[in-house]
C-alpha positions as CSV (number, residue, x, y, z in Angstrom):
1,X,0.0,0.0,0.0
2,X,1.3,3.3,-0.7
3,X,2.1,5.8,2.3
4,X,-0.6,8.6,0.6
5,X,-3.1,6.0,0.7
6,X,-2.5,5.1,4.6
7,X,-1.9,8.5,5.2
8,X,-5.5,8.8,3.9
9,X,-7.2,6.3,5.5
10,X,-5.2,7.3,8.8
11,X,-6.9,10.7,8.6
12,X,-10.3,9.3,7.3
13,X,-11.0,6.7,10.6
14,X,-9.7,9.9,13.1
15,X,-11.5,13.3,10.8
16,X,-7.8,14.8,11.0
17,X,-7.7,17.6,8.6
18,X,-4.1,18.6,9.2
19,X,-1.9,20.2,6.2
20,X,-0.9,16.8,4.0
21,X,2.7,17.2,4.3
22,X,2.5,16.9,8.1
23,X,0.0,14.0,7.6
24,X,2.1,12.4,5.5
25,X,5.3,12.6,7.2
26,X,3.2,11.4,10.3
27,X,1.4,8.3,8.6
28,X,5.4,7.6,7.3
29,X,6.7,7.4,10.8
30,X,3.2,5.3,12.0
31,X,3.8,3.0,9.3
32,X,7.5,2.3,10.3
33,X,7.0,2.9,14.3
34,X,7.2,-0.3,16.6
35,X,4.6,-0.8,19.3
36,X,7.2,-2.5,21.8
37,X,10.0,0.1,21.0
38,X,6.9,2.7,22.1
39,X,6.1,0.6,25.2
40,X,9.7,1.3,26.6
41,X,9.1,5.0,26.0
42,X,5.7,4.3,28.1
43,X,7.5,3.9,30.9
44,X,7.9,7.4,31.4
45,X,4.0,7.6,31.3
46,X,3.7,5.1,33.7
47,X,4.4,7.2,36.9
48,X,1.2,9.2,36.2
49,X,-1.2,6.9,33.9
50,X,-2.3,3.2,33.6
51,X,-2.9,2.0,29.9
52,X,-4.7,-1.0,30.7
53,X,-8.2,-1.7,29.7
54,X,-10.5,-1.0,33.3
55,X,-7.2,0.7,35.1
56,X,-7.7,3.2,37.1
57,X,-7.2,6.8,37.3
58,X,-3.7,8.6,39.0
59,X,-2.2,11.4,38.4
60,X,-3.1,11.2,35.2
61,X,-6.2,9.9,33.7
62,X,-6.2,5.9,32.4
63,X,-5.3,5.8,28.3
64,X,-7.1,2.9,27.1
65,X,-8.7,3.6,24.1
66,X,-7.4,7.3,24.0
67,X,-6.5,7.2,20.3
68,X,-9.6,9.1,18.2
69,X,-11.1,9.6,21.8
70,X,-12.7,13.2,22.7
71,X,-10.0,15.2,25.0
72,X,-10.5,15.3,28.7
73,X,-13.5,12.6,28.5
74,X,-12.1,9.8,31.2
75,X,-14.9,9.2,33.4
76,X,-13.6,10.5,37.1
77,X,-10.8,12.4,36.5
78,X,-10.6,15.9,37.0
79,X,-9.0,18.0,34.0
80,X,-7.9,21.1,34.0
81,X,-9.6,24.1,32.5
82,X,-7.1,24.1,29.5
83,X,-8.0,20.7,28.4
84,X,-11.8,21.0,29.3
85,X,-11.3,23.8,27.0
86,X,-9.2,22.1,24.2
87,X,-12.1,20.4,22.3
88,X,-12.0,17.4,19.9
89,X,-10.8,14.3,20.0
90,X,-6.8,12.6,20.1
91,X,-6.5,12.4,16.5
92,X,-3.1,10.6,15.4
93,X,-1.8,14.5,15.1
94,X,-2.9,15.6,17.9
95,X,-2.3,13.4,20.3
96,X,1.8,13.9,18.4
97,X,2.1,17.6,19.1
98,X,1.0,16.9,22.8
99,X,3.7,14.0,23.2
100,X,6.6,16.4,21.4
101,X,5.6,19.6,23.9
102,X,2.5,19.4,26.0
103,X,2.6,23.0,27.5
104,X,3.1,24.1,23.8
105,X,0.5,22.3,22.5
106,X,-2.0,22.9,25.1
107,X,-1.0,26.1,27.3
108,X,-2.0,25.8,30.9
109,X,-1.8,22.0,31.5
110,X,-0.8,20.5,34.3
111,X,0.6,18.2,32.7
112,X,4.5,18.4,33.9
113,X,6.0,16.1,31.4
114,X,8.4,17.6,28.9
115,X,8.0,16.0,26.0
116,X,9.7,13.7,23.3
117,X,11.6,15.5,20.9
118,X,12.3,13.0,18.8
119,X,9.5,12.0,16.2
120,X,10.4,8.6,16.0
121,X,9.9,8.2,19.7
122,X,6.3,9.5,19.4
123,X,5.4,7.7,16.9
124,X,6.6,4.6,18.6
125,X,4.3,5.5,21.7
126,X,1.3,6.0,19.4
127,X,2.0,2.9,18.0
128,X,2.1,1.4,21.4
129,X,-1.0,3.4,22.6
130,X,-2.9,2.0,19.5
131,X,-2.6,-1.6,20.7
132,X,-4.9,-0.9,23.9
133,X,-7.8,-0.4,22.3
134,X,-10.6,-2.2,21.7
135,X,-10.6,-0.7,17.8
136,X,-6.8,-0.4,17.0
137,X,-6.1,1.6,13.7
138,X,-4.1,-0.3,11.2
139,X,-1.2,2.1,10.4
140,X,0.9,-0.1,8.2
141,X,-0.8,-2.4,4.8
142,X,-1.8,-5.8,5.7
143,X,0.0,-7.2,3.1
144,X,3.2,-5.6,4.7
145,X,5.9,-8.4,4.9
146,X,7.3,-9.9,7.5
147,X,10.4,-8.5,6.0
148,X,9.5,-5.1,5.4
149,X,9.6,-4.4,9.5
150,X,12.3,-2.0,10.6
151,X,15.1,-3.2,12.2
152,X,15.1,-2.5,15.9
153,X,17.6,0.4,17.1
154,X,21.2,-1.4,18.1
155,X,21.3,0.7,21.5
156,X,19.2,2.6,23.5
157,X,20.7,6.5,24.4
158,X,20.6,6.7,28.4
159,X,21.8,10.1,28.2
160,X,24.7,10.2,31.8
161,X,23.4,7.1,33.1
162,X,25.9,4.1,33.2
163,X,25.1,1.5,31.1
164,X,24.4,-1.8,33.2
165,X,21.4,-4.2,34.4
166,X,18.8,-1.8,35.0
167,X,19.9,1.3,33.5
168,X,16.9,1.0,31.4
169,X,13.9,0.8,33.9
170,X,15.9,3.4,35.7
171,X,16.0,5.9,33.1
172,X,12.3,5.9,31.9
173,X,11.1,5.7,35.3
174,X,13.2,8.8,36.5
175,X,13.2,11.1,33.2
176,X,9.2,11.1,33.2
177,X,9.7,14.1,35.1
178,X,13.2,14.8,35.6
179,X,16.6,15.1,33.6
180,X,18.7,12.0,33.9
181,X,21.6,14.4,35.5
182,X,19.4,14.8,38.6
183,X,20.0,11.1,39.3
184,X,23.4,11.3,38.2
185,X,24.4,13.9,40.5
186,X,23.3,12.1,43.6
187,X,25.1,9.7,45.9
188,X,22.8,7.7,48.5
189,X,22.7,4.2,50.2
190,X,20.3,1.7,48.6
191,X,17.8,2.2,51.7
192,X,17.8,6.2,51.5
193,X,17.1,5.5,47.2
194,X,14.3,3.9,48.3
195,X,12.9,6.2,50.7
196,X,13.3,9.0,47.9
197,X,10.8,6.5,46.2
198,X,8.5,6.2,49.2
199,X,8.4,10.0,49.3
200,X,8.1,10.6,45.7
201,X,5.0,8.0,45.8
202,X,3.2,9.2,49.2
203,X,4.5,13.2,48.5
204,X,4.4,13.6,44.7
205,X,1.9,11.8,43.5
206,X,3.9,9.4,41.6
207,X,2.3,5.5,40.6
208,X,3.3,3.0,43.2
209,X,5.9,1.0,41.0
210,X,5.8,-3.0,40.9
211,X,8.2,-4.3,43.3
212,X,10.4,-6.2,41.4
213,X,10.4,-3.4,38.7
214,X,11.5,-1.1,41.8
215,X,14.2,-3.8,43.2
216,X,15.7,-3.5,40.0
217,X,16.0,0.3,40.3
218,X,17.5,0.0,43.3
219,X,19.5,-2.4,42.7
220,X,21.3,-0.7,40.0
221,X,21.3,2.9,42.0
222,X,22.9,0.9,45.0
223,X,25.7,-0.6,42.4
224,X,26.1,2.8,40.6
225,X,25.1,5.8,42.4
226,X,26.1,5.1,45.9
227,X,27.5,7.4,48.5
228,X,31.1,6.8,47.0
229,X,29.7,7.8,43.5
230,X,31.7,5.5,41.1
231,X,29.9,6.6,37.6
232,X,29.4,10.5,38.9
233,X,29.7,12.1,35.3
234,X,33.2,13.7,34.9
235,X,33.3,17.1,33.1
C-alpha cells in the first residue's frame, strides 16, 4: 500500500484535517514505528497513567482507548480548565504535538512532562498506545511483509546514566519528570534510594511502582550511584 493511501485512510478513521505534508510525514513514521519500541518510552508515562483496559485513574487519567477519543472525557478524573477547553478528540496528530511539547500544544496543563523531541519516539508511543484499544487503527498495509519491519535500534541513548542491568527501567522511570543528570548527581545508600521513592509515591503523587520493577532500580542505584559515587559524570 502506498504511504498517501494510509496517510489517507489514517486521517479518514480519526476526521484529522491537518496540512498533507505533516499528515504524511506522520502516517510515514506510524507505518514504520514499533509498538514495543513505544512501550519502553511508556515507561515514562507510567508514573502518572495506567494504559490497561478498566485501570484506574492517578495522576493522570487511564489511556485505554485514548486514540480518536474526545479530549479530557475519562470518566472521574478531573482535567484542567485548559484541556476541558481544548475540544475534539486525540486524533493521530494531535495526540503527536501533545507527546513532542504538551505546554506548547496545550497552554495551561498541568501536565509536567516535557515532551519527546524526537518523532520517531512518538510515533513509537502511538503505535504502542494504539494496541490498547478495543478498535486499533491499522497504520501499516496488511500485506506488509514480515520482512519489510524495521530493524530494531542497536542501543538505546541513556543520556549520563551508566550503562548496566537496570539502566533502562531506571531511566524511563526517573526522566518522566526529571533530567537524567538529577539522578546522576546524587550519591545515596540503597535504603535512602528507596525512601526518595516512598516520598516521591506518598508526596508527589507518583504510581506506586511494581516491586520487582522497583528492586531492579534499586539495585542498580545501590551498584552505581552510591554514597562513593563511582559513575558520577566527569566534566
Amino acid at each position: 500500500m502506498r504511504i498517501s493511501a494510509i496517510c489517507a485512510g489514517v486521517a479518514l478513521c480519526l476526521g484529522t484535517f491537518a496540512s498533507p505534508t505533516f499528515s504524511q510525514d506522520l502516517a510515514e513514521r506510524l507505518a514504520e514505528a514499533d509498538p514495543e519500541a513505544g512501550a519502553k518510552q511508556f515507561r515514562q508515562c507510567k508514573a502518572c497513567h495506567t494504559v490497561e483496559s478498566g485501570g484506574p485513574n492517578r495522576v493522570g487519567p487511564n489511556l485505554y482507548g485514548v486514540i480518536g477519543a474526545p479530549v479530557a472525557s475519562v470518566d472521574g478524573f478531573k482535567y484542567s480548565s485548559a484541556l476541558q477547553d481544548h475540544g475534539g478528540n486525540w486524533d493521530v496528530e494531535r495526540l503527536d504535538a501533545f507527546l513532542e511539547n504538551p505546554r506548547k500544544s496545550v497552554p495551561r496543563t498541568r501536565m509536567t512532562f516535557r515532551g519527546l523531541s524526537d518523532a520517531s519516539d512518538r510515533a513509537s508511543v502511538i503505535a504502542y498506545l494504539n494496541t490498547q484499544s478495543d478498535t486499533p487503527i491499522a497504520f501499516t498495509s496488511d500485506e506488509a511483509e514480515e520482512g519489510d519491519k524495521p530493524a530494531e535500534a542497536a542501543s538505546a541513548d541513556f543520556g549520563q546514566l551508566f550503562v548496566a542491568d537496570g539502566v533502562e527501567e531506571t531511566y524511563y522511570t526517573c526522566t518522566a519528570c526529571h533530567s537524567e543528570m538529577i539522578v546522576a548527581q546524587q550519591g545515596k545508600t540503597r535504603d535512602h534510594w528507596k525512601k526518595l521513592m516512598v516520598w516521591m509515591v506518598e508526596e508527589q503523587g507518583m504510581n506506586e511502582l511494581p516491586e520487582d520493577e522497583l528492586n531492579v532500580i534499586l539495585d542498580y542505584l545501590a551498584a552505581h550511584y552510591n554514597t562513593d559515587r563511582p559513575n558520577f559524570p566527569k566534566r
